[in-house]
Each structure stands twice: as structure tokens, then as C-alpha cells.
C-alpha positions as CSV (number, residue, x, y, z in Angstrom):
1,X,5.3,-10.7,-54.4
2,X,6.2,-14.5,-55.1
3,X,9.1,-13.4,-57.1
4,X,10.8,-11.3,-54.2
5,X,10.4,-14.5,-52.0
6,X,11.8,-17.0,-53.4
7,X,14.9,-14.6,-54.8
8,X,15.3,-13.7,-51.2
9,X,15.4,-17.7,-50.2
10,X,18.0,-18.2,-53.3
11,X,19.8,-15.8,-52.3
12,X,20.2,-16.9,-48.8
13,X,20.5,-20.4,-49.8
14,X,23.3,-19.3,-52.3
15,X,25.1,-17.0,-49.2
16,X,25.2,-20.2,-46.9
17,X,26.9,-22.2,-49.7
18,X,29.3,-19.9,-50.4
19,X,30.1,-18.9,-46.9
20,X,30.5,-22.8,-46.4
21,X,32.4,-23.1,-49.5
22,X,35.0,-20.6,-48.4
23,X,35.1,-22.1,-45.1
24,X,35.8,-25.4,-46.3
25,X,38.5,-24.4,-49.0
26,X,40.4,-22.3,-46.5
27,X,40.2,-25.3,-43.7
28,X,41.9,-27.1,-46.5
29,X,44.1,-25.4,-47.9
30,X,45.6,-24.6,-44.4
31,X,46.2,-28.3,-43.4
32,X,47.8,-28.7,-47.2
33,X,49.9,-25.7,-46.0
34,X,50.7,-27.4,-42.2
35,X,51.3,-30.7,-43.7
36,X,53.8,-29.0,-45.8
37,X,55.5,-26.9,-42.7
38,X,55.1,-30.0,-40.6
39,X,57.1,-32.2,-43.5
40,X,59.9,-29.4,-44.1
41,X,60.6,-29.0,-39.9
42,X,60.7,-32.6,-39.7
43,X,63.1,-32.6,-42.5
44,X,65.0,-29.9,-41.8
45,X,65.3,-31.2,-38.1
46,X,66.6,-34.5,-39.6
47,X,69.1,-32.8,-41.4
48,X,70.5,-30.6,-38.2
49,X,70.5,-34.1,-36.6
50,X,72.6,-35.5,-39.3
51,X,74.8,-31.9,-39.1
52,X,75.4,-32.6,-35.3
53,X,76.2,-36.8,-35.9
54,X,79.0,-35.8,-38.3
């Protein structure tokens, strides 16, 4: 009776930290990913700018 308890707490405890986890990992890696986009627009706006000057 004990047993099933505290495996049913474990187990939600374990759920929540990997629901977290995830969460966390894919907020991340989307801003590495938008930092990226963010870096190659600028530089590929600097370079139509530089296209338009000459």
C-alpha cells in the first residue's frame, strides 16, 4: 500500500521534471535557432545594402 504511494508521487515528481525539462530545452533551443535567423537577416540585409551602394 506504501509502495503504490510513494511510486505514484515518483512518478509524478519524475513527469513534472521532464515535462519541465522538455519545456526548457525547446525554449532554448528556439532562441539559439532566432539568434541564428536574426544574425543571418541582419547579415544578409547588410549585404543587399552593400549590393545596392555599389
Amino acid at each position: 500500500m506504501v509502495w503504490s504511494v510513494v511510486f505514484q508521487r515518483l512518478t509524478a515528481s519524475t513527469g513534472a521534471i521532464v515535462i519541465l525539462g522538455s519545456i526548457a530545452l525547446g525554449a532554448y533551443k528556439l532562441r539559439q535557432s532566432s539568434d541564428s535567423l536574426r544574425g543571418r537577416g541582419v547579415y544578409w540585409r547588410n549585404q543587399e545594402m552593400e549590393d545596392f551602394i555599389h
